[in-house]
C-alpha positions as CSV (number, residue, x, y, z in Angstrom):
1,X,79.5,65.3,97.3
2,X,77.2,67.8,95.7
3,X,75.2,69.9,97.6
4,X,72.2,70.3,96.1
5,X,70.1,73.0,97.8
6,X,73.1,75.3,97.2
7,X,72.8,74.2,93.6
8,X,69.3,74.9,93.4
9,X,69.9,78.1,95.3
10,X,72.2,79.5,93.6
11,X,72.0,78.2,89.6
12,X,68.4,76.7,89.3
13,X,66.4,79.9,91.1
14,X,68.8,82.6,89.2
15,X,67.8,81.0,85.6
16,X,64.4,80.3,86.2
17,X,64.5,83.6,87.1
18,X,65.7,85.1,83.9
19,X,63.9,82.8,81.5
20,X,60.6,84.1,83.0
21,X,61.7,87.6,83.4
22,X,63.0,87.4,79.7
23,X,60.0,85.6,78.4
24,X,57.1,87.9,80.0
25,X,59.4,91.0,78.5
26,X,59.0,89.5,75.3
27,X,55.2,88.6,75.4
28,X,54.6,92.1,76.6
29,X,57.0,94.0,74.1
30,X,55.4,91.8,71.3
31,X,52.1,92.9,72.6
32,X,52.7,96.3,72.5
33,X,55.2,97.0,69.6
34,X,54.0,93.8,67.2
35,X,50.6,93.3,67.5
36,X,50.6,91.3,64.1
37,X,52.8,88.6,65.7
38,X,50.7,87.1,67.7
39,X,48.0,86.6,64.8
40,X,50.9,84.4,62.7
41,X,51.9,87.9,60.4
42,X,54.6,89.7,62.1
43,X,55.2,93.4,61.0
44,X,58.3,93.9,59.2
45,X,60.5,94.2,62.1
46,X,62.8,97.1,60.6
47,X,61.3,99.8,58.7
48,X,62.3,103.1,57.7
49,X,60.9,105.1,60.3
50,X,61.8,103.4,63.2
51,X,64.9,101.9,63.6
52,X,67.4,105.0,62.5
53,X,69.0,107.3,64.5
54,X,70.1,110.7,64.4
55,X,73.6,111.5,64.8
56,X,72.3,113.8,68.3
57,X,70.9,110.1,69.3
58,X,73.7,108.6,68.5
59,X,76.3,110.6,70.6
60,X,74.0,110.3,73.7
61,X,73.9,106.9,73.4
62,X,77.6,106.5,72.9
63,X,78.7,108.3,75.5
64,X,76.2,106.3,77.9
65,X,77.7,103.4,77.4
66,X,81.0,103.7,76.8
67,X,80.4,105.8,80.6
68,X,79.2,102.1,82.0
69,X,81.6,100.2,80.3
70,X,84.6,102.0,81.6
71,X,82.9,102.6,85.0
72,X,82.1,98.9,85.8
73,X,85.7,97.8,84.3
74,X,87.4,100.5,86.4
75,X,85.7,99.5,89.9
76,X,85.8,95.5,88.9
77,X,89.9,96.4,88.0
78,X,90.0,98.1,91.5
79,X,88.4,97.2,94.7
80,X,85.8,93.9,94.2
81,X,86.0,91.6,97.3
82,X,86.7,88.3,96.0
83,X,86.8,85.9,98.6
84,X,86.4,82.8,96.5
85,X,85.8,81.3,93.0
86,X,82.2,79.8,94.0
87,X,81.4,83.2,95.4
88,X,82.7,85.6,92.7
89,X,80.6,83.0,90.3
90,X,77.5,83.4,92.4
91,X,77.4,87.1,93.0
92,X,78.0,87.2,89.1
93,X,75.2,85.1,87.9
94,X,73.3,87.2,90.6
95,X,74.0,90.3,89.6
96,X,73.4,89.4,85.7
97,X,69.9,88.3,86.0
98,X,69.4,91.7,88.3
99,X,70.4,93.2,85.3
100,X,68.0,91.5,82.8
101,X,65.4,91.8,84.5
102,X,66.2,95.5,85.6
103,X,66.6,95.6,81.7
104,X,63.2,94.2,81.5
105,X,61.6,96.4,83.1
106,X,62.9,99.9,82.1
107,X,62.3,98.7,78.4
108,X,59.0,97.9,79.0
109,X,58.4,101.1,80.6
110,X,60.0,102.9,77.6
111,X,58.4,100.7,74.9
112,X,55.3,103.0,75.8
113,X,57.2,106.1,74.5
114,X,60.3,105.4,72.4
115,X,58.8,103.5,69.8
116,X,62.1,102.1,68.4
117,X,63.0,98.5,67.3
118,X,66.7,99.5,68.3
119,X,65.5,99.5,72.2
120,X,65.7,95.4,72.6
121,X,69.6,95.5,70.4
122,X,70.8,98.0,73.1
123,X,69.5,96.7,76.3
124,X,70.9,93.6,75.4
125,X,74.1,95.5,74.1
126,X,74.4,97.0,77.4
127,X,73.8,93.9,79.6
128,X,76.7,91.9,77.1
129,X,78.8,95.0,77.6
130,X,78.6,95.2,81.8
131,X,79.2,91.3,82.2
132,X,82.3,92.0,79.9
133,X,84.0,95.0,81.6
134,X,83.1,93.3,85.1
135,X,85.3,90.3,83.4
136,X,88.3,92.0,82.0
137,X,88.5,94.1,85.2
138,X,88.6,90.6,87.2
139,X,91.2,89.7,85.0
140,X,93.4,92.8,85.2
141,X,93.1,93.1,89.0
142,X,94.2,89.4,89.5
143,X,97.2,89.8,87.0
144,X,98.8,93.5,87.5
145,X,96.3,95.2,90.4
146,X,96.4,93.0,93.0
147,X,100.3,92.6,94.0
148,X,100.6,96.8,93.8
149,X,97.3,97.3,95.6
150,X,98.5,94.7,98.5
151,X,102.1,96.2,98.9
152,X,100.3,99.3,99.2
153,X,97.4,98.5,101.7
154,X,99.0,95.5,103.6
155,X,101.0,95.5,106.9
156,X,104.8,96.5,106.9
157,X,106.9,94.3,108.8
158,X,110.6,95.0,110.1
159,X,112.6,92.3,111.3
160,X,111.3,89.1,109.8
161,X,113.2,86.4,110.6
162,X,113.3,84.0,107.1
163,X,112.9,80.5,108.9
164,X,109.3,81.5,110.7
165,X,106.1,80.0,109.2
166,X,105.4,82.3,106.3
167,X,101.6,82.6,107.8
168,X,102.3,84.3,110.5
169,X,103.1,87.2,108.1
170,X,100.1,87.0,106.0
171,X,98.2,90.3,104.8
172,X,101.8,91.8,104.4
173,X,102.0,94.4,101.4
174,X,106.3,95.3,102.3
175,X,108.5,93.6,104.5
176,X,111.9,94.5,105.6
177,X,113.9,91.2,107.1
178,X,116.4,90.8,109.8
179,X,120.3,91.8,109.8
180,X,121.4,88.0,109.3
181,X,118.9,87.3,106.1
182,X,120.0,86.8,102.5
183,X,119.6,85.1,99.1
184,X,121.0,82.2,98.4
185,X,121.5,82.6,94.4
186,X,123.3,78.8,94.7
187,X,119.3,77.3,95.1
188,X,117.7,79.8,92.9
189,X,115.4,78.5,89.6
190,X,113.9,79.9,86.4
191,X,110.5,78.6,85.3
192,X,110.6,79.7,81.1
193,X,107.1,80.7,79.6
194,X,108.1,83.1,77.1
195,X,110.0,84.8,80.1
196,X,112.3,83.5,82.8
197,X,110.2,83.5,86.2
198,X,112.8,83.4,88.5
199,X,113.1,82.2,92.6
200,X,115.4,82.2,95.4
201,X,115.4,81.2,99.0
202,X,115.6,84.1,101.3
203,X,117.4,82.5,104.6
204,X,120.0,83.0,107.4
205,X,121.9,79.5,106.0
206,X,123.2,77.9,103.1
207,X,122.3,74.8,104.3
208,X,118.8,73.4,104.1
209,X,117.6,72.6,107.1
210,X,114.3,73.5,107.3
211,X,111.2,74.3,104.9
212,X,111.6,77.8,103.0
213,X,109.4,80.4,103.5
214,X,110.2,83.3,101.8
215,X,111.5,83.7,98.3
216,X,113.2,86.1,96.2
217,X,111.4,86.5,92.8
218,X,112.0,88.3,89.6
219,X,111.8,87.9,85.7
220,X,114.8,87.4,83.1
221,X,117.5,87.5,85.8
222,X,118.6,84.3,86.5
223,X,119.6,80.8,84.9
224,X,117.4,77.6,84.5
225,X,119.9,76.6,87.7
226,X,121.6,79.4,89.7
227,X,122.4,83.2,89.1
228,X,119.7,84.9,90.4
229,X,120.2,88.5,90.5
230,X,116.6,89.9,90.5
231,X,116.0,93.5,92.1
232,X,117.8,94.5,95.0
233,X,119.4,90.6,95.7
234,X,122.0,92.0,97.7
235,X,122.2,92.6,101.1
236,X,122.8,96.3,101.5
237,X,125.8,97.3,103.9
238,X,124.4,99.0,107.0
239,X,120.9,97.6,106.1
240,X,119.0,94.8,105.5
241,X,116.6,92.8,102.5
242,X,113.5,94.9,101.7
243,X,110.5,94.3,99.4
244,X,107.3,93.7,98.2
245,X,104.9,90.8,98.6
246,X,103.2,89.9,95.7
247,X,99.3,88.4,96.5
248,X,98.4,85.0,96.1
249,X,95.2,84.6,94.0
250,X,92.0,84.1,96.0
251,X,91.3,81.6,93.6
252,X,92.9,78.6,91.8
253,X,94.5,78.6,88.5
254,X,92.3,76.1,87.2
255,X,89.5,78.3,88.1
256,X,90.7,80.8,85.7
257,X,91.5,80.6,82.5
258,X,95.0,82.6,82.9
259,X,98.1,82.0,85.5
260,X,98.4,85.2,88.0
261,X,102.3,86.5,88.7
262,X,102.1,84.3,92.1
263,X,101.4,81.6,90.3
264,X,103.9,81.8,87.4
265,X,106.3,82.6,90.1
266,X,105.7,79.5,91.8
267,X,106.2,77.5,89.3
268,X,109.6,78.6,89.7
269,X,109.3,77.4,93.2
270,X,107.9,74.2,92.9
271,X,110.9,73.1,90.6
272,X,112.9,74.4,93.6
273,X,111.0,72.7,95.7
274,X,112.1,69.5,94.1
275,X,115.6,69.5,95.4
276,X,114.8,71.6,98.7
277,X,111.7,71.9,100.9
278,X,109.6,74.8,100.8
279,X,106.2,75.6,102.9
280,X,103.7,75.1,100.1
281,X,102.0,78.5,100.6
282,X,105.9,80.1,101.0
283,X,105.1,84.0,101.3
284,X,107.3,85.6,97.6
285,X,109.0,88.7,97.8
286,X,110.2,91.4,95.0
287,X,113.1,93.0,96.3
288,X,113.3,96.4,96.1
289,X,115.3,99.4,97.8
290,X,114.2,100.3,100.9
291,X,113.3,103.6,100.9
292,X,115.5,105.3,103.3
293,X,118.1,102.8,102.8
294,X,119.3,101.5,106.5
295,X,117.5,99.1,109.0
296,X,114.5,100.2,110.6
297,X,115.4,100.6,114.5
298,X,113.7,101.4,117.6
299,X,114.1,102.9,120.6
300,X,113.7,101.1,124.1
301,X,111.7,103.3,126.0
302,X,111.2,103.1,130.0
303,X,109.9,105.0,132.9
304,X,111.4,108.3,130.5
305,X,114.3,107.0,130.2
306,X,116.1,105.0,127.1
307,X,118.2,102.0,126.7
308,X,121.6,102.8,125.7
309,X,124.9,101.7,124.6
310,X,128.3,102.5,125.9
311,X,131.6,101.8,125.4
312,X,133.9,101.6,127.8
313,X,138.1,100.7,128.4
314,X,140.9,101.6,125.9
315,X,140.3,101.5,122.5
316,X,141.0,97.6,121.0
317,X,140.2,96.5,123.9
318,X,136.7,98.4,124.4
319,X,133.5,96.3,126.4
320,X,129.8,96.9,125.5
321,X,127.7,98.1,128.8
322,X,124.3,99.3,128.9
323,X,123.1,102.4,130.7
324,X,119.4,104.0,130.9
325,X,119.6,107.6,129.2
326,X,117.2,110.5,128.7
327,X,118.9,110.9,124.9
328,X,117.1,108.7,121.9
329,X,118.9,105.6,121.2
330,X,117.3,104.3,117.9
331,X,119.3,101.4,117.5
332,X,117.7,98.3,118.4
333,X,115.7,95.8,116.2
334,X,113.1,93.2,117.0
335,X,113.1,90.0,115.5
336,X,111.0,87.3,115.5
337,X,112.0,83.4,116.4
338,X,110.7,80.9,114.9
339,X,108.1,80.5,118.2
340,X,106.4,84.0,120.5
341,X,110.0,84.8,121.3
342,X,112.2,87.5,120.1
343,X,116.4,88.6,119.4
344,X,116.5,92.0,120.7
345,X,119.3,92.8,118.3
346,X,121.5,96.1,118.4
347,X,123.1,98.2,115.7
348,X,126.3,99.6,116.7
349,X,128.7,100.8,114.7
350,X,128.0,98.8,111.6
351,X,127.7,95.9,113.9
352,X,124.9,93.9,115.0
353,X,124.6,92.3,118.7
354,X,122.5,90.3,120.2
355,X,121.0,91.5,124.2
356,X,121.2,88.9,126.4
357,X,120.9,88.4,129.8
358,X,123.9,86.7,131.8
359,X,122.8,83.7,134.3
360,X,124.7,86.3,137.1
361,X,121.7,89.2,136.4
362,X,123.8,91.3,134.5
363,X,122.6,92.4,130.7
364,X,125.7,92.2,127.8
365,X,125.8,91.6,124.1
366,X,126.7,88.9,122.3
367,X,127.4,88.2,118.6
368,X,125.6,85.6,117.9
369,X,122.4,83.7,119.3
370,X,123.9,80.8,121.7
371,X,120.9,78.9,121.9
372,X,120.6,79.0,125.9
373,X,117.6,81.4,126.1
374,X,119.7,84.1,127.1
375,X,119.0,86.1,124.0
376,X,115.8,85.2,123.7
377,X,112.7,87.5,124.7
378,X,108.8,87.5,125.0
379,X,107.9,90.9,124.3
380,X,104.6,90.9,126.0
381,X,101.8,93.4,124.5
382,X,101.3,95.2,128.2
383,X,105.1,95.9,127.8
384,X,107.1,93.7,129.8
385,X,109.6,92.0,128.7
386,X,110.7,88.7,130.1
387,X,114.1,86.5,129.5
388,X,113.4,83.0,127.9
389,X,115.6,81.9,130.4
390,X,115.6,83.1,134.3
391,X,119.1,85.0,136.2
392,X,119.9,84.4,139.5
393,X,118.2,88.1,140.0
394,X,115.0,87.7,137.8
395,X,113.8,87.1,134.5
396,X,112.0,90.6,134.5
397,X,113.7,94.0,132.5
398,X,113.5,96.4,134.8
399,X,113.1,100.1,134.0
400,X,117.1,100.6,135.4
401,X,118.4,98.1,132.7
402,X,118.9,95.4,135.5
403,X,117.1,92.2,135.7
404,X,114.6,91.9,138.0
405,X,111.4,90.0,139.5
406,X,107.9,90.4,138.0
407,X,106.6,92.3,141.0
408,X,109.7,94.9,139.7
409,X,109.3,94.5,135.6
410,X,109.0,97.8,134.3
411,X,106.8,98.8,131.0
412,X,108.5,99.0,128.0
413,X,107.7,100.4,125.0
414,X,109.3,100.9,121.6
415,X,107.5,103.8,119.6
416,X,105.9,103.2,116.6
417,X,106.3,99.6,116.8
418,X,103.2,97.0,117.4
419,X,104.9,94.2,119.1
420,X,106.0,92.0,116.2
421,X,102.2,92.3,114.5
422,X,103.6,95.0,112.2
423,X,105.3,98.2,112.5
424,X,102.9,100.5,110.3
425,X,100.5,99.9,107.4
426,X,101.8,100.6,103.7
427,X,102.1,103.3,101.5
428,X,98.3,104.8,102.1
429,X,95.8,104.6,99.4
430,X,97.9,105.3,96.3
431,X,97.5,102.1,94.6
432,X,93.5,102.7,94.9
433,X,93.5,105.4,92.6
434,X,93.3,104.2,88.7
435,X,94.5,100.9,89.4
436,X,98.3,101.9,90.3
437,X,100.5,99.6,88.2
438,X,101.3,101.2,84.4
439,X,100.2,97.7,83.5
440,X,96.7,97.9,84.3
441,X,96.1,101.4,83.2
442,X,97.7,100.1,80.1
443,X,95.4,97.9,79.6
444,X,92.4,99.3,80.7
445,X,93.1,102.5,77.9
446,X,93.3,99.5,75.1
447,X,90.0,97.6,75.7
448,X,88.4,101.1,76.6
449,X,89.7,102.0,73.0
450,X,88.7,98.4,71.3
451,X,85.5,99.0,72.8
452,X,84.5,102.3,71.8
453,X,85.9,101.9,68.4
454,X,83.4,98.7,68.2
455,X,80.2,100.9,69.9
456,X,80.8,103.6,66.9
457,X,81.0,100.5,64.2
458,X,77.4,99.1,65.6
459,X,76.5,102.6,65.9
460,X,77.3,103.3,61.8
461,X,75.2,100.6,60.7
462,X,72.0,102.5,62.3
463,X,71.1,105.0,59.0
464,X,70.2,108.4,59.6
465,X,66.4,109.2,59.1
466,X,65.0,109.5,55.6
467,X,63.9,113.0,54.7
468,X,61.2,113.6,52.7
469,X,60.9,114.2,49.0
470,X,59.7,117.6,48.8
471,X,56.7,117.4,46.9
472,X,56.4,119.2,43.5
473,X,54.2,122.0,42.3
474,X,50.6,120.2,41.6
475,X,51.1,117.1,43.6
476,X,48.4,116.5,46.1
């Protein structure tokens, strides 16, 4: 159903708006630089004193424009809030009959002293010129700006479990997932538009039993069916899946007239999606290195004091036991269930355990997640931390690495990390400055180029003034 005040609002006002603040700019520029129109005889409207240009003119007013045209395509390109297609239209159309009727008036104003037929061509020039650079920047930053800009502004999160609801990770620019995570090449596709757009499920199984929420994604490396082998695909050693989340568009492809990555990617997807379930806002990743190549791990910090592991009997034969230690202990890795709970999950010796809590009180690891609460955690945000399912001695860790009641719980902390939110945001501010993808830049250098080359061929059809004939010995 339309909604007609907003139509009137924000369409009907705007245009009545520039028809009358184009239509009293003409009336008054006619009045004061054609008088003859008004009787039914217009003046020539070019003649050969006013509409040239010297070539001192014509540098200033090169340079002056090509200044706005790079300027508004550079900050369009680079940081525009666009939180929908109605409102990016809106604030457009707003801002365009701002600039007429800015236009309007500084041409009026100047009508009164450059007495040039040229002034009308270059406002108009000018306003055609902004609404295209604030158009191609649109463009570039939903194609090439926004996936970089994201990965380097958003959220970094460590220990993603694959099967959890993709939007509980949104605004994440880099994520790094947990030990047991992988791709399944065997349920990859390619989507072919001139290139191959390639997905894969990122998951803890080969078998589908659940929606996917995170894919792997890449371009020309993998078949119509199978063989993905895009980025970093494999699963490093002593490390785990890392890489970079590239932005949905804020608005809808049929709202644009070109498909964004995200969206060519998913087309991948969706063909995926035929044989296996997938969330239909899945979160897609670019694998990547990780940049210190190992698992991010915490320490388990209490009352001073850190969890540890020991080992203890004869070797072969050696038992896991935990021990509270003033020594750092940066081995342990948070990851998110599928609800508020969490694996406490420890890296030892190029293995990964599971901490769980035995019904008898005592703490121990375990290999693999039973599915009886014991190695299962809330990790509260005031820094207790509390057994899904309650020993005969408490639910409770206590600062001694015992279990223990509530009254008892001590606070936990692991430094550096935000209780599942995210561990740290991304890599600063470098994508804000000039755009950073190569992409962009590349193409913000061409259309700078097309455009100035296209200001100095309007600017070559303006002939230089006239000089006089010098006037010969007994002329008057």
């Amino acid at each position: 159903m339309l909604r007609w005040h907003i139509i009137i609002q924000s369409v009907l006002v705007p245009l009545i708006v520039v028809l009358v603040a184009a239509t009293l700019f003409l009336l008054i520029w006619l009045a004061r630089d054609r008088p003859g129109a008004f009787k039914g005889h217009p003046k020539q409207f070019f003649s050969d004193t006013r509409h040239s240009l010297t070539k001192a003119k014509k540098t200033t007013i090169a340079i002056l424009f090509q200044a706005a045209f790079m300027a508004t395509f550079f900050l369009f390109g680079v940081d525009f809030d666009r939180q929908s297609m109605p409102a990016f239209a809106i604030t457009l159309l707003y801002v365009s009959w701002f600039l007429i009727i800015l236009a309007c008036i500084i041409g009026i104003a100047l009508s009164f002293f450059v007495k040039n037929d040229l002034l009308f061509l270059f406002i108009t020039f000018g306003i055609i010129s902004i609404v295209t650079a604030g158009f191609l920047g649109t463009m570039i930053y939903e194609t090439d700006v926004a996936a970089v800009r994201i990965a380097a502004e958003g959220h970094h999160f460590t220990g993603i479990n694959p099967v959890n609801d993709a939007k509980l990770f949104k605004g994440a620019g880099t994520t790094e997932f947990s030990p047991q995570a992988f791709v399944d090449d065997t349920r990859s596709r390619g989507f072919l538009s001139g290139t191959i757009y390639c997905a894969a499920p990122i998951d803890i199984t080969t078998t589908p039993i659940r929606a996917i929420q995170f894919w792997a994604v890449g371009k020309n490396c993998c078949h119509s069916r199978g063989g993905f082998k895009c980025g970093a695909y494999q699963k490093p050693l002593t490390g785990s899946l890392f890489g970079s989340v590239i932005q949905p568009p804020v608005a809808k492809s049929t709202d644009w007239a070109w498909l964004t990555e995200y969206e060519l990617y998913y087309q991948a997807v969706s063909l995926a999606s035929a044989d296996y379930a997938s969330n239909p806002e899945p979160i897609l990743v670019r694998l990547e290195d990780a940049p210190d190549e190992s698992l991010t791990q915490y320490t388990m910090t209490c009352g001073g004091r850190n969890l540890a592991m020991v080992h203890a009997g004869e070797k072969g034969g050696k038992v896991a036991q935990l021990t509270m230690t003033t020594d750092g202990f940066e081995r342990f890795i948070p990851v998110k269930g599928e609800g508020n709970w969490y694996n406490i999950m420890i890296n030892y010796s190029g293995h990964v355990w599971y901490l769980s809590a035995h019904n008898n009180g005592h703490l121990y690891f375990l290999s693999h997640d039973s599915g009886t609460g014991h190695q299962r955690w809330f990790i509260n945000k005031d820094g207790t931390i509390e057994s899904m399912a309650t020993t005969n001695t408490g639910s409770y860790l206590s600062c001694d690495g015992t279990m223990t009641t509530e009254g008892l719980g001590g606070k936990w902390d692991f430094p550096e990390w935000n209780f599942g939110d995210s561990t740290k945001p991304g890599w600063g501010g470098l994508a804000i400055f000039f755009f950073g993808s190569g992409t962009a830049i590349l193409w913000y250098s061409i259309f700078s180029v097309v455009y100035f080359l296209l200001l100095l061929w309007i600017l070559s059809l303006v002939p230089p003034p006239k000089k006089e004939d010098p006037k010969k010995p007994g002329e008057p």
